[in-house]
Every structure is written in structure tokens, then in C-alpha cells.
C-alpha positions in Angstrom: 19.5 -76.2 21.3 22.6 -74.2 20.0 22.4 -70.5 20.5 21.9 -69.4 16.6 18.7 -71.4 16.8 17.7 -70.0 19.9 18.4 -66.3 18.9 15.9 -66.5 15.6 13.4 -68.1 17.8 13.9 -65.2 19.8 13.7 -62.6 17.4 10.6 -64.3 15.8 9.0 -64.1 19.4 10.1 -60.5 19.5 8.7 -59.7 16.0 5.4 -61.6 16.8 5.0 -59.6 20.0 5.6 -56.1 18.3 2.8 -56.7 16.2 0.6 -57.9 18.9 1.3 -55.2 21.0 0.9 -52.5 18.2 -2.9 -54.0 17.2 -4.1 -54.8 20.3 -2.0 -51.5 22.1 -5.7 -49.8 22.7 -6.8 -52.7 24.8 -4.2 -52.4 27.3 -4.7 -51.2 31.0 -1.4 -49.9 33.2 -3.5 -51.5 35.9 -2.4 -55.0 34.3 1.2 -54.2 34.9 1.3 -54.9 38.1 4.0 -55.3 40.9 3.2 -58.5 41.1 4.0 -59.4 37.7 7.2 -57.5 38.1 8.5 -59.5 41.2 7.8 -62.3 39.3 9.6 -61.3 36.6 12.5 -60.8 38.7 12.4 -64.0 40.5 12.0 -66.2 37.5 15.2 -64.2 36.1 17.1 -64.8 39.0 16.2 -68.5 39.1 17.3 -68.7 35.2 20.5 -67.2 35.9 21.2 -69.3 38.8 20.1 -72.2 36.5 22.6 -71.4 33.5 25.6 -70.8 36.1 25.3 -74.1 37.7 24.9 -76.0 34.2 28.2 -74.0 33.1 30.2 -75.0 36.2 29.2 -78.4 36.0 30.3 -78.7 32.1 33.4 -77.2 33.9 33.8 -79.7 35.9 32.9 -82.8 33.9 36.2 -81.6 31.7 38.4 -81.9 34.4 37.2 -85.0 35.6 38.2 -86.4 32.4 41.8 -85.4 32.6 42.4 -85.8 36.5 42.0 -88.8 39.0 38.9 -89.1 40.9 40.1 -89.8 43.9 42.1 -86.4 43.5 39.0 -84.2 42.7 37.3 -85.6 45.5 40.5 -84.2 48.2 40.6 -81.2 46.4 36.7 -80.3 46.8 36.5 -81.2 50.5 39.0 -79.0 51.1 38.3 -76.3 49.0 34.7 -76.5 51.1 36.3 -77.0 54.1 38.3 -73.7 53.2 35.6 -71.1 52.8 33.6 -72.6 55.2 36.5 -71.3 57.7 37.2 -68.1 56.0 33.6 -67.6 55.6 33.3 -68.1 59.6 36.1 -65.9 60.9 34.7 -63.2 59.5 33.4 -60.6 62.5 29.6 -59.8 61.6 30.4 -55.6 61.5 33.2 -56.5 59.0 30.9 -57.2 56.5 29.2 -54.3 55.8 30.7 -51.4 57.6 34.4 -50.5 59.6 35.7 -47.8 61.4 37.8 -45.6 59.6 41.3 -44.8 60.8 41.7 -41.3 62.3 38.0 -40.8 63.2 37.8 -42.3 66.1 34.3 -42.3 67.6 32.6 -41.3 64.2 29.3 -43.1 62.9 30.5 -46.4 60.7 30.1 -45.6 57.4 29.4 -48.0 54.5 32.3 -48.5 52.5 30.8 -50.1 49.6 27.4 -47.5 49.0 26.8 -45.1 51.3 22.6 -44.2 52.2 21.3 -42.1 49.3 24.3 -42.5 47.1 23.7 -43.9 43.6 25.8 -46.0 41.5 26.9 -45.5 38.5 25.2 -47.5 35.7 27.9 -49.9 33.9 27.9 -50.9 30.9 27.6 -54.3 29.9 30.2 -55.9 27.3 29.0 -57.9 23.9 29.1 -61.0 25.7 27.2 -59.9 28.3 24.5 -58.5 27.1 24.3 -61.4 24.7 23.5 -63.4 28.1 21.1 -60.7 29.4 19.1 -61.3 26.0 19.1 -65.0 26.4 18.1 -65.1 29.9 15.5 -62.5 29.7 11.8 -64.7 30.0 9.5 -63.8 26.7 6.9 -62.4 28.7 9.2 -59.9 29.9 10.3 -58.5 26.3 6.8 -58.4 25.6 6.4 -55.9 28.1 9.1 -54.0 27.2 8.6 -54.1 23.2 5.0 -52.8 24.2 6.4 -50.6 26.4 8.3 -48.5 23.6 6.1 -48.8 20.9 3.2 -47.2 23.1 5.4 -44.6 24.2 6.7 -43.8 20.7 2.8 -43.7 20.0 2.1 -41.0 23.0 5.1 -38.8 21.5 3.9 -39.1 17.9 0.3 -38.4 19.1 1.2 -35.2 21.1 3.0 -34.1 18.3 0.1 -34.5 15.8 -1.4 -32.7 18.5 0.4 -29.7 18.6 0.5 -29.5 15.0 -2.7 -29.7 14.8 -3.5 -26.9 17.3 -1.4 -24.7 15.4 -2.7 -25.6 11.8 -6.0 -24.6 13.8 -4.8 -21.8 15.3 -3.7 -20.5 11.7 -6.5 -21.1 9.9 -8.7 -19.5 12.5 -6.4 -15.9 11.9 -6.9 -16.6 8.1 -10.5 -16.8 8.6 -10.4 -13.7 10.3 -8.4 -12.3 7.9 -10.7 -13.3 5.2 -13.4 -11.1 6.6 -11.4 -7.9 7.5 -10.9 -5.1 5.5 -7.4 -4.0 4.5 -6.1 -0.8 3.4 -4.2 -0.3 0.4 -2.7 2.1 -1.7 -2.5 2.9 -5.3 -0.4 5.2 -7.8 -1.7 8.3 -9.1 -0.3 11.3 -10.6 -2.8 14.6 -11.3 -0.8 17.7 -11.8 -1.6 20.1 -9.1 -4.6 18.4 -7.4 -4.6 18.7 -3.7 -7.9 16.7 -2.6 -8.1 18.3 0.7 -9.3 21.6 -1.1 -10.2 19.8 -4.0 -12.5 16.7 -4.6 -10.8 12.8 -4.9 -9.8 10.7 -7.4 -13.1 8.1 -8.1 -11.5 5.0 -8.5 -13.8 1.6 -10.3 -13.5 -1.7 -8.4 -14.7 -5.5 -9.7 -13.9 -8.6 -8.8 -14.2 -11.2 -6.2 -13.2 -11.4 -2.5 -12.2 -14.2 -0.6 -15.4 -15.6 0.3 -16.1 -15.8 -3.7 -18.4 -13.0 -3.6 -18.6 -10.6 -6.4 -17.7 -6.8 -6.0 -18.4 -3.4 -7.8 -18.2 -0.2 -6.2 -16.7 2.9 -6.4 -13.9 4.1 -3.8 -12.3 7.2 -3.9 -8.8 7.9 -3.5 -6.3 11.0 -2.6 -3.9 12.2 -4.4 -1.4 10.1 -2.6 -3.5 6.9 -3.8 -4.5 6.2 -0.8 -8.1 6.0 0.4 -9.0 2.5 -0.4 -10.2 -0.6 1.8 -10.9 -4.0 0.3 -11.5 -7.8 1.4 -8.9 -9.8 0.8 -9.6 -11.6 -2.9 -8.9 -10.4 -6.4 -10.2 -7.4 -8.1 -9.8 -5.1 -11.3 -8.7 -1.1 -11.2 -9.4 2.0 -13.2 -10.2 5.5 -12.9 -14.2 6.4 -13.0 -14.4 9.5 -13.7 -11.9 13.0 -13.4 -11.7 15.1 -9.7 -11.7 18.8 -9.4 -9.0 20.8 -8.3 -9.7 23.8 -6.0 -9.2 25.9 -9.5 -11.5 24.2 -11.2 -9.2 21.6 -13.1 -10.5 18.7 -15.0 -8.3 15.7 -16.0 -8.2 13.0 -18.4 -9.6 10.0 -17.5 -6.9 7.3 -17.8 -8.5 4.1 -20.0 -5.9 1.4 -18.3 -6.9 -0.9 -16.1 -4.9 -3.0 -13.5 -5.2 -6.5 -11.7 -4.3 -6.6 -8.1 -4.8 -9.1 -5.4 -5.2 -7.8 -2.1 -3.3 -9.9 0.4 -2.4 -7.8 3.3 -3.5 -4.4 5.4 -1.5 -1.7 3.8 -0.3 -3.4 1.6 1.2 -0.7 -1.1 0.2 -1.8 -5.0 1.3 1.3 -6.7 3.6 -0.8 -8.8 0.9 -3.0 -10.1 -1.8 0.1 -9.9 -0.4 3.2 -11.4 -2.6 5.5 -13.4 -1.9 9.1 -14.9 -4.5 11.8 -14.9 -3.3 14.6 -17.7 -4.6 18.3 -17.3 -5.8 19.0 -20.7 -6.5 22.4 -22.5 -8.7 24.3 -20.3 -10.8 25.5 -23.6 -11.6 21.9 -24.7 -13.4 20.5 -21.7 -16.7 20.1 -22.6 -19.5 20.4 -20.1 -20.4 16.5 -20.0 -16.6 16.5 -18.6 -17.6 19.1 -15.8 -20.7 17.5 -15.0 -19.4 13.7 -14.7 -16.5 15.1 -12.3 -19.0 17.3 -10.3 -21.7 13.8 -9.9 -18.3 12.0 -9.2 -17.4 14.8 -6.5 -21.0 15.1 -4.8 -21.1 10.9 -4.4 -18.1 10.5 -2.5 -15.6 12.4 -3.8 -16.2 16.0 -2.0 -17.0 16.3 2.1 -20.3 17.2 0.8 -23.0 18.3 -1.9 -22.1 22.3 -1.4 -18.8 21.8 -1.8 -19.2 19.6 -4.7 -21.1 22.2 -6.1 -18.7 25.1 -5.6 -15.9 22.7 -7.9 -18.3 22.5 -10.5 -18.9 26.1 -10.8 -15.4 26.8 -10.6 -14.3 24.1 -13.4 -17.1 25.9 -15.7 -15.2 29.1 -14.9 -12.1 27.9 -15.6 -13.3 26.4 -19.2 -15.3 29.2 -20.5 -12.5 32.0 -19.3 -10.3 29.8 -21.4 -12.3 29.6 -24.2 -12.8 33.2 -23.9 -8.9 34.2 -24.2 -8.7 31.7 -26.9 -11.3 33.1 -28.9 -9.6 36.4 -27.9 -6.1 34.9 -29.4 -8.1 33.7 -32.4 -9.5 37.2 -33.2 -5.7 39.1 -33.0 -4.5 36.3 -34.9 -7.1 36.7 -37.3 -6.2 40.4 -37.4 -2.4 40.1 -37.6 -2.9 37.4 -40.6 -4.9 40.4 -42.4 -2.1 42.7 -41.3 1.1 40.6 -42.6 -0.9 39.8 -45.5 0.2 41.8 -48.8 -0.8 41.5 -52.5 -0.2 43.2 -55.7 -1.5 42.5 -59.2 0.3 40.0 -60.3 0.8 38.2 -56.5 0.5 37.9 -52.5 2.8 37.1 -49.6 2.9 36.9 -45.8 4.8 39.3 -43.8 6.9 36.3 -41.8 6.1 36.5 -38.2 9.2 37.3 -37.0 9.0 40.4 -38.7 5.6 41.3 -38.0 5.4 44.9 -35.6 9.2 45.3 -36.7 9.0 46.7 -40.5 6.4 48.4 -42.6 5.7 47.7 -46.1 5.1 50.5 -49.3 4.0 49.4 -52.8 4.6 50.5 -56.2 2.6 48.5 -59.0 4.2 45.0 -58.9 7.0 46.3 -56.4 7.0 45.6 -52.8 9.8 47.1 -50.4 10.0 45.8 -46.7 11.9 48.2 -44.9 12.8 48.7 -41.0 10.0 50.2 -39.2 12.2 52.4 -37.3 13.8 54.0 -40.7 11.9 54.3 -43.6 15.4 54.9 -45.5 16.6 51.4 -44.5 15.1 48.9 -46.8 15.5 44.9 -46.0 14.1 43.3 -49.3 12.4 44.5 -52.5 10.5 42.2 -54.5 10.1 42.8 -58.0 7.8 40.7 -61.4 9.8 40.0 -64.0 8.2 38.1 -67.0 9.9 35.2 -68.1 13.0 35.4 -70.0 13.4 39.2 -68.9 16.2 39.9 -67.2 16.5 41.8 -63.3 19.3 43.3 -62.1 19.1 45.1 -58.7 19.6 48.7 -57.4 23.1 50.0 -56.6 24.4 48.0 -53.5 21.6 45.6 -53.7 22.1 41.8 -54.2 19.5 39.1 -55.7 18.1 37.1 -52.2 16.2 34.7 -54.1 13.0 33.9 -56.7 9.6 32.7 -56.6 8.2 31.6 -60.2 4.6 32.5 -60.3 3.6 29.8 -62.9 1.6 32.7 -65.0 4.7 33.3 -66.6 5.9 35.8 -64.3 9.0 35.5 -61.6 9.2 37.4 -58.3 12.8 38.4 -57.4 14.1 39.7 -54.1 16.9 42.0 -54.0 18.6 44.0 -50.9 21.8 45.0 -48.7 23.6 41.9 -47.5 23.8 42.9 -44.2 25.5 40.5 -42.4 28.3 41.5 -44.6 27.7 45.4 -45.1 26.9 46.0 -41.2 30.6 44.3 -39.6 32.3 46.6 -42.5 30.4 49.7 -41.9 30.9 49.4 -38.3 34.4 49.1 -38.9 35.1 51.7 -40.7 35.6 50.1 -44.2 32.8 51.2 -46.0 33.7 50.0 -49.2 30.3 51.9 -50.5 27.3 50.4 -47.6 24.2 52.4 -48.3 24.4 54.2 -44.9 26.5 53.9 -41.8 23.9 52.8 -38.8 23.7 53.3 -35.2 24.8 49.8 -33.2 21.3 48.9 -31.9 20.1 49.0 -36.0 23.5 47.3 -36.9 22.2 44.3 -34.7 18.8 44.7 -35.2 18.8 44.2 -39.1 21.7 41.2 -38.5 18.8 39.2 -36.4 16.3 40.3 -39.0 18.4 39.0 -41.9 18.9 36.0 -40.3 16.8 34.9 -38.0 18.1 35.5 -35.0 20.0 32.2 -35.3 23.5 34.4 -34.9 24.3 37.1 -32.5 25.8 40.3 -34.1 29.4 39.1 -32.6 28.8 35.9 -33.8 28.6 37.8 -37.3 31.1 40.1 -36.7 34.1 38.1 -35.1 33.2 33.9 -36.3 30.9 33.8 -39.3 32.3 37.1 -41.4 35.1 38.6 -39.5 35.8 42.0 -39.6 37.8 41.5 -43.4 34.5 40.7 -45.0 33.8 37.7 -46.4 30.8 38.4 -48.6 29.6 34.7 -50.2 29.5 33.6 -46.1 27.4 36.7 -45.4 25.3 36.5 -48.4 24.6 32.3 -47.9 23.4 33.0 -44.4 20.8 35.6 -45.5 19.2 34.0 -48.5 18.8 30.5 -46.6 16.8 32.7 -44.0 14.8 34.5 -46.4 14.2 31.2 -48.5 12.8 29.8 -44.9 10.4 32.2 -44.2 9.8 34.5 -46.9 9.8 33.0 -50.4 7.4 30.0 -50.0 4.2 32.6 -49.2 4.6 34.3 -52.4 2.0 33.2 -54.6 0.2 34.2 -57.7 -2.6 36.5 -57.1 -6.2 34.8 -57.5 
């Protein structure tokens, strides 16, 4: 049989014996694998070694019987016998294994070859070799072996699974722990001056589901930091319930936005998915269903206890109603003032502007109505005068037409007076190129911010906008756009 056809029947053997091994690989004992069967092994590979050398030296020696005598093969193999018998024979016994070495004297013989307790080096085996080893080795013996290494390929893989499997265990015996621990979290909020340690805390509503699918709805309360809260892990819905109170007696707008969070983790900070903003609104416009839904909020939860509760609600009521007393207070001056500024002649009405209110006085003549500086009775700012339709006006000595306001009753209202962004820089000066009067520096600045608003500074006047060589049309364009601001759209025709 030629060694290509002995190497597939080999491999076929090998093959069939892999699979027999891997299927039947829970029926076999380590008992079966005996000594025994390993001496045997051994022998039988011995004996087909022996076996294969003899058949190659005899093919060895059938070649050179063919090209040599007989007769000459015959000499040549008695006395290549004869030969090692001798050499063989004049060997001492000792020489075989062990000498003496040189230089050592007495010393203990020492084996030169492998010394007790050494160990050889393994050598490796060329191609040709190990081709050999494969042929000689008996099928029952790679049978063993391919079993051999697919059961301990099987151990490993199974004390791998194994591990991996304790730990998968081990993991999903600290989620379900997990699953049933509460974890702290925190939320953003922001409420202007609110300090829950003297106040009460922020009610926050919570729905949804934890991780064991169970529903939730409660309320949890929060500080002003956000924090306060403590959830299962699982998915749930935020808002605000209901306002605190601060230690004043604040009440906030409730926030309507809602957030989605999903609690994963303890402390585990959501204040960028969670943020809600509580506004302080006017203290006069909380109502008392405000103040009572904070207090209930504050006396659940929300406050340390009921008597403290308590004491913020009383203090939020003070709060409101001292507000809506100062604004009712404000609304009664204002009322006042309104009646005050308020002016009307025969023919129509106007409102003192409230920049000049407490500042200038007012005296009345018929239809005409001067507006002069409080402080100087002698120092008018405007005069309005009605002029029927298609009459003419011309103003006092000095004066200068501010504006007009047609009535539609077939009257026109025009006011006249001193520009005195213009006059005051020139009196001051000392060109007085006819002012009125010559006036003291604090009424020199006081009727330049009257006249225009306060939007310029007497320098600015005096030294930008003017300049101290008068330029009247600049002067006069910043007092008429005033007065047409503030003064010349409240003049109406009198009911």
C-alpha cells in the first residue's frame, strides 16, 4: 500500500474517531485509561518500529545484491559480524555507562550521558520524521489522544461558560438589588429669595412607573437646591404642585412645564433634564386660594410641622394685604395728583406732564393758561392761548411759538414762551441780546431740564448743542420736540 493511500485512510480513521469521541465523550471513564493500555501501547509501537527498520534494511540490501557478487556479500557480512562482535566484547562493563573523570581522582563516577534528576531537552523532530511517527503510531492510540484534546478543549470551554455565567449572575443579582433601592436625585429650581430651612419646600408632582412596572404618584418635596428627592429606579414625569413660602411670606408662580426623567443611578443629578423656575409675582395680586394651596402644601410635607406651616400662611396673608394696602395707598395719591395736574378752561383741558408736576404752578385768565416755575412766579415756561380758526397769534415780547393743538371746534391752542436753551447759555454769558431776566445758575439749569426733558445737561447746552454764540433754530428744535412729547397731545377740547 503506497503511503498517499495510507495517509487518507489515516485521516479518515482520525476524522471518524473525532466524532466518536465528541458523541460518546460523556460515556467515558479515566478509569478505562489504564497503565496497562499504555504499556501496551508502547510495546506494540516499539515492535512496529522494529518491524519497518528491518523491512527497510532488507530493501537495502536486496539492491546491493543485485549489483555485487554473492559470494562477496557473504565475506563482507561475516566479517562485519565478526567485527562488532569483537568491539562489542572489549568493551570494560564500567565503560559503558559511567568513567572517572580526569583530575578528580577518587570522586563518585558520574554519568556522562544524563546525570540522576537531570532532564533532557525535548528535540524536535524534522518533516520526515514526524511523518514516520504518524505512520507508525497504532489507531487506537490516536484515538486516545484525539479524545484526549477534544475533552480537554471541552473542560476549558465549560469552565469558561462557567465563570461567565457566575458573573452574568453575579450582575444581575446587584441589578435586582438595584431595582428595589431607592436612589437620590436632584433637580433644578430657582425661587428668588427662598431659603427652605426658614421657609417651607418646594412640593414637587411625581408619575410614572418604576422598575418593577408599578405605577407611581406622590408628592416629594424638594429644597431650594433641588434636592430632596428619592425614587425607584424606572421612568417618571416632573412638575411643580403647588408654590412654598418664604420666611417673609412670599408666594411664587407655579411653573406649568413638565419634565421626563429616568432615574438610573443614586445621586444621580437631572437638573439638566428637570429645571423649573418659580417667579415672585406682585405681592398685591396673590389671591387667597394662592396662600391657602401653599400653606396645605407646607403643612403636608413641606414645613417641619403644622405650627410652622401655620405661621407661613399668616405671614404670606401679611405680606399680600400690606401690599395691597400701599397700592391702594399709591392708587389714591395718584388719583389725587391726576386731579391736581389736571387743568381746563372754557374752550379746553390739559395735563400738567409729570415731569413737571410739584415743580411749576399754573394761573388762568379766560382761555389763557401760563405755566410758570414754582419757585418764581415772574418766570413763565409756556402760555397757551385759543385762537379761532383763521385768526392770527403772535406772541409776547421775547416769546416764541412752541407748538399747536387744533381743537376741532374751530378753535386752535398755541403755546408761546422764552426759548431757554438758547436765552439761558447767552444770559449767563453776558450777551443778553434782550432775555427777559438774567437768572441765578441753579434756575438757569433748572428751566434747561424743564424745557427739555432732562435729556441734556446744562453743559451739554451750553458748550455741544448751542455753544456759548447762540445758535437759536438748535435751541428752539430741542424745546418744541419736548413740549410736542409731553405737553401738546393732552390738550383737548373741553366736554
Amino acid at each position: 500500500m503506497s503511503d498517499e493511500t495510507r495517509g487518507r485512510e489515516d485521516a479518515a480513521q482520525d476524522a471518524e474517531a473525532c466524532a466518536e469521541a465528541l458523541e460518546s465523550l460523556d460515556r467515558i471513564a479515566l478509569d478505562e485509561l489504564s497503565l496497562s493500555d499504555l504499556a501496551v501501547d508502547a510495546q506494540d509501537e516499539v515492535r512496529e518500529g522494529t518491524e519497518d527498520e528491518g523491512s527497510d534494511a532488507k530493501d537495502a540490501s536486496d539492491e546491493a545484491e543485485a549489483e555485487e557478487d554473492d559470494s562477496k556479500d557473504d565475506v563482507q557480512s561475516e566479517s562485519a559480524s565478526g567485527e562488532e562482535t569483537a568491539l562489542l566484547g572489549s568493551l570494560p562493563a564500567d565503560d559503558s555507562l559511567t568513567r572517572e573523570l580526569p583530575g578528580l581522582g577518587s570522586a563518585p563516577a558520574v554519568d556522562e550521558t544524563i546525570a540522576m534528576g537531570d532532564i533532557p531537552l525535548p528535540s524536535v523532530p524534522s518533516a520526515r520524521e514526524a511523518e514516520a511517527r504518524h505512520h507508525k503510531m497504532s489507531p487506537k492510540r490516536r484515538n486516545l489522544m484525539v479524545a484526549g484534546v477534544v475533552a480537554a478543549a471541552l473542560v476549558a470551554g465549560g469552565a469558561g461558560y462557567a465563570a461567565w455565567n457566575g458573573y452574568q449572575q453575579e450582575q444581575a443579582a446587584v441589578a435586582a438589588v438595584n431595582a428595589h433601592t431607592m436612589m437620590s436625585v436632584q433637580i433644578g429650581v430657582h425661587a428668588a429669595g427662598l431659603d427652605c430651612s426658614t421657609g417651607s419646600k418646594i412640593p414637587v408632582q411625581v408619575s410614572g412607573q418604576d422598575s418593577d412596572g408599578s405605577s407611581v404618584s406622590e408628592t416629594l418635596y424638594v429644597d431650594e437646591h433641588g434636592r430632596g428627592i428619592k425614587l425607584l429606579p424606572g421612568d417618571y414625569t416632573l412638575s411643580i404642585a403647588g408654590s412654598p413660602i418664604a420666611a417673609d411670606g412670599t408666594i411664587y408662580t407655579v411653573p406649568t412645564t413638565k419634565a421626563q426623567v429616568s432615574v438610573k443611578s443614586d445621586g444621580q443629578d437631572l437638573s439638566a433634564q428637570a429645571s423649573f423656575k418659580l417667579k415672585v409675582p406682585s405681592a398685591d395680586t396673590v389671591t387667597d386660594d394662592q396662600i391657602d394651596a401653599a400653606a396645605k402644601y407646607a403643612e403636608e410635607g413641606g414645613a417641619s410641622s403644622a405650627a410652622v406651616a401655620k405661621v407661613l400662611q399668616q405671614a404670606a396673608t401679611a405680606r399680600r394685604d400690606a401690599a395691597v394696602n400701599a397700592m391702594s395707598s399709591r392708587e389714591a395719591q395718584a388719583a389725587r395728583d391726576a386731579d391736581a395736574r389736571h387743568k381746563a378752561t372754557n374752550l379746553y383741558q390739559l395735563d400738567i406732564p409729570v415731569e413737571w408736576y410739584g415743580k411749576v404752578a399754573t394761573w388762568q385768565n379766560g382761555n389763557t393758561l401760563c405755566i410758570y416755575l414754582a419757585s418764581d412766579s415772574n418766570t413763565p415756561i409756556v402760555t397757551l392761548v385759543a385762537v379761532r380758526d383763521g385768526e392770527s397769534f403772535t406772541p409776547d415780547k421775547g416769546d416764541t411759538v412752541l407748538g399747536a393743538a387744533s381743537l376741532g371746534n374751530g378753535y386752535t391752542v398755541y403755546a408761546s414762551g422764552p426759548v431757554y436753551p438758547y436765552v439761558v447759555p447767552q444770559t449767563i454769558n453776558g450777551r443778553t441780546q434782550d432775555p427777559v431776566s438774567t437768572y441765578p445758575m441753579d434756575t438757569a439749569i433748572e428751566l434747561v431740564e424743564l424745557t427739555t426733558g432732562n435729556r441734556y445737561t446744562y453743559s451739554q447746552i451750553k458748550n455741544v448743542l448751542v455753544g456759548k454764540d447762540g445758535k437759536a433754530d438748535a435751541a428752539t428744535k430741542l424745546e418744541t420736540d419736548y413740549l410736542a412729547q409731553i405737553l401738546m397731545p393732552s390738550i383737548k377740547a373741553q366736554d
